[in-house]
VEXVOFI-59237 format. One record per residue (C-alpha): residue number from 0; residue in one letter; z, x, y. Coordinates in pm, 1 decimal. Example, Ala and Ser with C-alpha at 12.3 -4.5 7.8 and 13.67 -1.06 7.14 Angstrom:
<nodes>
  pos  code        pz        px        py
    0     a     780.0    1230.0    -450.0
    1     s     714.0    1367.0    -106.0
</nodes>
This chain:
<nodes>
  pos  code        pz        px        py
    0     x    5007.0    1589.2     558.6
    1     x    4699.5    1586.9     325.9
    2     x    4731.2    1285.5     231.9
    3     x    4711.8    1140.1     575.6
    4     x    4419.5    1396.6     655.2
    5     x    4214.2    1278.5     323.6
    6     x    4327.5     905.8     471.1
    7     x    4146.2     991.5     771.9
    8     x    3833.2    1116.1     631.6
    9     x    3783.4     846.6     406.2
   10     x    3828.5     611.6     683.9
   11     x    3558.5     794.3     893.2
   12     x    3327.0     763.9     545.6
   13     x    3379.4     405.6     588.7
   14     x    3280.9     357.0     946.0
   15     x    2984.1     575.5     905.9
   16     x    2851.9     385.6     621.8
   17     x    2927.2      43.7     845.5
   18     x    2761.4     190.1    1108.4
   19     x    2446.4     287.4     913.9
   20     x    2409.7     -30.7     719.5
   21     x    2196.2    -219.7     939.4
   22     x    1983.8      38.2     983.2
   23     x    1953.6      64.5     626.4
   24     x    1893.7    -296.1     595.6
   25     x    1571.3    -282.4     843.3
   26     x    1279.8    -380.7     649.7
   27     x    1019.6    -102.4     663.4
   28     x     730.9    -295.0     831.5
   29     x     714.7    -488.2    1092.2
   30     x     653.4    -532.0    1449.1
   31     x     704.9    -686.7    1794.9
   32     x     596.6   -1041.0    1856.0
   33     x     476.6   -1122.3    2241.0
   34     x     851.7   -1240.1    2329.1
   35     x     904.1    -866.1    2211.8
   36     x    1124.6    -992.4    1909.0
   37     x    1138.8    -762.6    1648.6
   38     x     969.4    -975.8    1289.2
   39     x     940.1    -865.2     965.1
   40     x     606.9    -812.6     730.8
   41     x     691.0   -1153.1     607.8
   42     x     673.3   -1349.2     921.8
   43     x     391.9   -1227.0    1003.1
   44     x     214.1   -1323.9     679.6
   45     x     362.4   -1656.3     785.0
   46     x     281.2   -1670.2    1113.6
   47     x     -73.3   -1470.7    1193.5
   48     x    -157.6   -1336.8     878.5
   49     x    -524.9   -1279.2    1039.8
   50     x    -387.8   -1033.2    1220.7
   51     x    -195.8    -833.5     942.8
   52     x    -488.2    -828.0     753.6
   53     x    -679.7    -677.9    1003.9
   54     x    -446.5    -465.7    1187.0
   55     x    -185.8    -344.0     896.1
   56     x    -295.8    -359.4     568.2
   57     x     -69.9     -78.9     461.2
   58     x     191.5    -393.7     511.1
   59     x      -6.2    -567.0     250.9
   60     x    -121.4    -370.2     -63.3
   61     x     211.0    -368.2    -184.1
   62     x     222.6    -719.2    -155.2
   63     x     -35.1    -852.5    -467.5
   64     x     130.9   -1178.5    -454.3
   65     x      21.5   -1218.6     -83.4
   66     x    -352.8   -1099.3     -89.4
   67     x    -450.5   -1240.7    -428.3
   68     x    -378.7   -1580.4    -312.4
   69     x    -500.2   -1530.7      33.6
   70     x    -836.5   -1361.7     -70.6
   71     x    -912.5   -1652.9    -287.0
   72     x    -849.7   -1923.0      -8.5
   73     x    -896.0   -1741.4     348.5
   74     x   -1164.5   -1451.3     244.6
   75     x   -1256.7   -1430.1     626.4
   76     x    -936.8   -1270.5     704.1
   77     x   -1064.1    -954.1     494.5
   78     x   -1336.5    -829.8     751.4
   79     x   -1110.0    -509.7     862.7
   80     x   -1331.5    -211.3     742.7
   81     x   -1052.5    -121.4     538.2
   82     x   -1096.7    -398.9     262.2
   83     x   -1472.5    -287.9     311.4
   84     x   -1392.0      40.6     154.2
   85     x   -1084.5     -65.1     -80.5
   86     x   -1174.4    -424.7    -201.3
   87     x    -844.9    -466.7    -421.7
   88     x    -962.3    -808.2    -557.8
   89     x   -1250.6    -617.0    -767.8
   90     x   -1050.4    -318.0    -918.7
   91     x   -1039.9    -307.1   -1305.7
   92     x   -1178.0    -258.9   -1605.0
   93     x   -1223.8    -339.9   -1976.1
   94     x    -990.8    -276.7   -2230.5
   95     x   -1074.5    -308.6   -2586.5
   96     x   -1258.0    -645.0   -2456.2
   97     x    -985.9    -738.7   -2229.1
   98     x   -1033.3    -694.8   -1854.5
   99     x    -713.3    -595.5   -1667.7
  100     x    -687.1    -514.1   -1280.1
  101     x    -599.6    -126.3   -1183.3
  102     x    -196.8    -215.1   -1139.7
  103     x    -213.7    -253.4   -1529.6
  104     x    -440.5      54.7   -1530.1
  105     x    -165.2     214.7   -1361.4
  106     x     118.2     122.2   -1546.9
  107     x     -72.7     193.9   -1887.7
  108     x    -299.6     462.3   -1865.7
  109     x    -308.1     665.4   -1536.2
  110     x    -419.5     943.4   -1675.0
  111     x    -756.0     739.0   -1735.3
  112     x    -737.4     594.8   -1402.3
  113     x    -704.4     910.8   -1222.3
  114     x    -944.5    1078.0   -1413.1
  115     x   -1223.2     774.8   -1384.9
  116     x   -1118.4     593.7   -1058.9
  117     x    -897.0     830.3    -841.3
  118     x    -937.1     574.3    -516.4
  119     x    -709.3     313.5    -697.1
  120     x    -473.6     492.0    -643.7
  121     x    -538.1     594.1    -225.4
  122     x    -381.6     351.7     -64.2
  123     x     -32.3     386.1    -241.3
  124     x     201.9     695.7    -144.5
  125     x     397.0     593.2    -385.5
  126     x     192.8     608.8    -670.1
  127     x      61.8     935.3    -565.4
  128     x     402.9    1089.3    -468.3
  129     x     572.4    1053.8    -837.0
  130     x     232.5    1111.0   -1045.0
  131     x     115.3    1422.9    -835.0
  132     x     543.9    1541.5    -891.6
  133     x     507.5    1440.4   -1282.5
  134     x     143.3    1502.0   -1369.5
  135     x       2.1    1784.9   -1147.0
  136     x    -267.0    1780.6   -1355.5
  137     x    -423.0    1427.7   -1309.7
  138     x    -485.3    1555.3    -921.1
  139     x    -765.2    1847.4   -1072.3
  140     x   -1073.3    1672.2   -1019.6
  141     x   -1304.6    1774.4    -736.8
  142     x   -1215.0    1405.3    -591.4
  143     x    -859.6    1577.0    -464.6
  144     x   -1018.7    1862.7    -428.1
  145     x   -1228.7    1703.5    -144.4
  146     x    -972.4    1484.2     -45.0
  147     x    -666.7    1711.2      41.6
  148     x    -374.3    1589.4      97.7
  149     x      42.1    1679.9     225.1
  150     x     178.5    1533.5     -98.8
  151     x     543.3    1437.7      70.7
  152     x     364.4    1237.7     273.5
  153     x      57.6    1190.5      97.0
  154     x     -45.5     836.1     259.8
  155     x      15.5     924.5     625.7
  156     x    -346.6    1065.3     687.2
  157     x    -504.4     826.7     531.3
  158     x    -352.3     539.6     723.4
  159     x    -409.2     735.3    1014.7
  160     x    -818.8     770.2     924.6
  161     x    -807.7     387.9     853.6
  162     x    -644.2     354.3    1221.0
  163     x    -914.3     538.8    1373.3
  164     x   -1189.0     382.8    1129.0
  165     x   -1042.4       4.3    1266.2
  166     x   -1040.3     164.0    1609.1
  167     x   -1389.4     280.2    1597.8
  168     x   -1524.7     -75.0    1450.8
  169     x   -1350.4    -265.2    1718.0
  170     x   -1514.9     -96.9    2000.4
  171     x   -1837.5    -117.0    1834.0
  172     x   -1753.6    -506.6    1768.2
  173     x   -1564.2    -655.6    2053.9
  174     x   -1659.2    -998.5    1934.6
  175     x   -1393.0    -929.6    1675.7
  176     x   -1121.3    -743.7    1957.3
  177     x   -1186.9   -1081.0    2112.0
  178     x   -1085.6   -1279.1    1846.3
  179     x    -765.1   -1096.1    1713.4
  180     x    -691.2   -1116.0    2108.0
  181     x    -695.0   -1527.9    2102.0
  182     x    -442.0   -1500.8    1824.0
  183     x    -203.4   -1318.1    2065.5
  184     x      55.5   -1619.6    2118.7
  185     x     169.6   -1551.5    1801.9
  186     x     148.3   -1199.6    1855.4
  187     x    -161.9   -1116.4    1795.8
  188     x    -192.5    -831.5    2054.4
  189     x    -183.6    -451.2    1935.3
  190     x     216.5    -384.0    1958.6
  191     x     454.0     -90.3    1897.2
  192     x     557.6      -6.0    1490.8
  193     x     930.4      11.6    1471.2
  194     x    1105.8     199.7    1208.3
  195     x    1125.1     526.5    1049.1
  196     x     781.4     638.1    1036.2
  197     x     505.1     504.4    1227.5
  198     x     223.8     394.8     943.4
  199     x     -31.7     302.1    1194.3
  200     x     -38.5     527.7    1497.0
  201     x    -343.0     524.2    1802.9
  202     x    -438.9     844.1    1683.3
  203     x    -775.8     858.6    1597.0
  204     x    -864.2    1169.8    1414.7
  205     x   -1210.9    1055.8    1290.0
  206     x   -1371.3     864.4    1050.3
  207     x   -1232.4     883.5     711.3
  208     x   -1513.2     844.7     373.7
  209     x   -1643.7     473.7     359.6
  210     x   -1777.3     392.5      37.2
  211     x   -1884.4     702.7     -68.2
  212     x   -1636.7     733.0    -374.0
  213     x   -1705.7     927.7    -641.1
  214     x   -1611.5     761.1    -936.5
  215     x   -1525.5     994.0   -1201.6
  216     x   -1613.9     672.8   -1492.8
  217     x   -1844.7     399.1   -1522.4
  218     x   -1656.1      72.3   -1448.4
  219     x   -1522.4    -100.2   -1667.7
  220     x   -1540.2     178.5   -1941.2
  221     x   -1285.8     228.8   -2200.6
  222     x   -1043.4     484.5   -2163.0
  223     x   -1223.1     796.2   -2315.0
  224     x   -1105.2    1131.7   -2427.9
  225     x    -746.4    1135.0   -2587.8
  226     x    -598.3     847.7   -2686.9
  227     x    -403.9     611.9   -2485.7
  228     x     -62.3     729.1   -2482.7
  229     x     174.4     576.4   -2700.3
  230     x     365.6     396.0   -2452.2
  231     x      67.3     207.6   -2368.5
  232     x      -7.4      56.2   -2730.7
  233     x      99.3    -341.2   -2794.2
  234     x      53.9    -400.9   -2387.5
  235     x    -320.1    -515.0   -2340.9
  236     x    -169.1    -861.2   -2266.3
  237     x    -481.5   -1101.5   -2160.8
  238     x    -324.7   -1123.1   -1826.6
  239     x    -654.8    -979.4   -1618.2
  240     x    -507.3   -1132.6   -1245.4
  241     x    -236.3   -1099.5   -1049.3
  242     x    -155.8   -1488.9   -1021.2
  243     x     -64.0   -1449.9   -1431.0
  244     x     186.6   -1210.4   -1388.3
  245     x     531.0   -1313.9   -1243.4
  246     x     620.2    -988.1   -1071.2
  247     x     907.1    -913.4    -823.1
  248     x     772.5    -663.8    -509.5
  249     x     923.8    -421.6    -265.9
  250     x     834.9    -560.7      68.0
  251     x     625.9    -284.7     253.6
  252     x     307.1    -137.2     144.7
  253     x      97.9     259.1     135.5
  254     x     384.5     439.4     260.0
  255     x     661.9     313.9      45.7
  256     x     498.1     165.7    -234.6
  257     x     447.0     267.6    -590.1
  258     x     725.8     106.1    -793.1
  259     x     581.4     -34.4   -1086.5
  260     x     578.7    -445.1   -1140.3
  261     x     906.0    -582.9   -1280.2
  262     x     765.8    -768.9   -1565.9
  263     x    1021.7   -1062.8   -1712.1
</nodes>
């Protein structure tokens, strides 16, 4: 008798598992197209990547492989006042003569990074979810002080400001509204987020800091203070862009992201 009960509840395991796989499977981003099929982040970025850009950029800064290259050949698709505030292309800084962008920064020395350039670090829940549960003491600086945030979620306000910042723009700039609006046969109209956790709502709870950052370092200053920390010594490759690294990404972007570059 309890074998055939322990039968039965591994076959209900089973069928629950089956059951939840494909919702498992559902990539994190995405949206509606105008037939109102449900695509992925990466056919949009291969089908109106205009509109990602402007619209989601949360789908993007995971994605260094994807904005690198497209900054460098389609900079007009960065006009969102987003990439106005957070101009990924231009983070970095010297070390010991070597420039390297803000994901080596991150890898290497956070502690410098969040001590000298906390808004590296904004757009990526990720990042900010494991280093605020590991290193409470990187997030001391009047910059978090000033910029509270829920650290389960610590990215979901401040997509939500960038919503109402790219809400606020378009109104004042319907030239723009008008543009992203020709783009619609491909989807290009505002459409509904589907998934777990809506990244980009039509909440618009006000206008989030521009580019008032207050950087804690001069760029492109070594790390001062302590010294690096030993995990960080024999890595200053003279790799200073993305396009020399040969990195495997999570697809998504703020909400999800974090997980450091797989380097081969």
């Amino acid at each position: 008798m309890k074998s055939k009960v322990a039968g039965w509840l591994l076959l209900c395991a089973v069928a629950c598992m089956l059951m939840a796989a494909p919702a498992m499977a559902q990539p994190r981003f995405g949206a509606y197209d105008a037939g109102h099929v449900w695509r992925d982040a990466g056919w949009w970025h291969t089908n109106n990547p205009q509109w990602m850009y402007a619209y989601h950029p949360e789908w993007v800064v995971e994605r260094r492989d994807w904005w690198w290259n497209d900054h460098q050949y389609h900079p007009d698709w960065f006009w969102a006042p987003f990439w106005g505030s957070y101009p990924l292309w231009t983070w970095g800084a010297l070390y010991e003569g070597v420039y390297h962008d803000y994901w080596w920064w991150h890898r290497y020395h956070p502690d410098w990074m969040y001590a000298n350039h906390p808004e590296w670090a904004e757009p990526y829940g990720g990042w900010l979810r494991a280093d605020y549960g590991a290193h409470p003491g990187w997030f001391t600086s009047n910059y978090w002080r000033e910029h509270p945030r829920d650290w389960a979620h610590p990215d979901r306000a401040f997509w939500n400001r960038e919503n109402g910042r790219f809400n606020n723009y378009l109104s004042e700039h319907p030239e723009r509204r008008a543009q992203l609006n020709a783009g619609a046969g491909r989807g290009g109209a505002r459409v509904q987020e589907h998934g777990v956790e809506v990244r980009r709502g039509t909440e618009h709870p006000g206008n989030m800091r521009g580019a008032e950052h207050k950087e804690g370092g001069e760029r492109g200053a070594r790390p001062g203070g302590e010294h690096p920390n030993e995990a960080a010594r024999g890595h200053t490759e003279n790799a200073p862009h993305p396009e020399h690294h040969e990195e495997s990404h999570h697809e998504g972007g703020g909400g999800s992201g974090g997980e450091h570059e797989e380097r081969r």
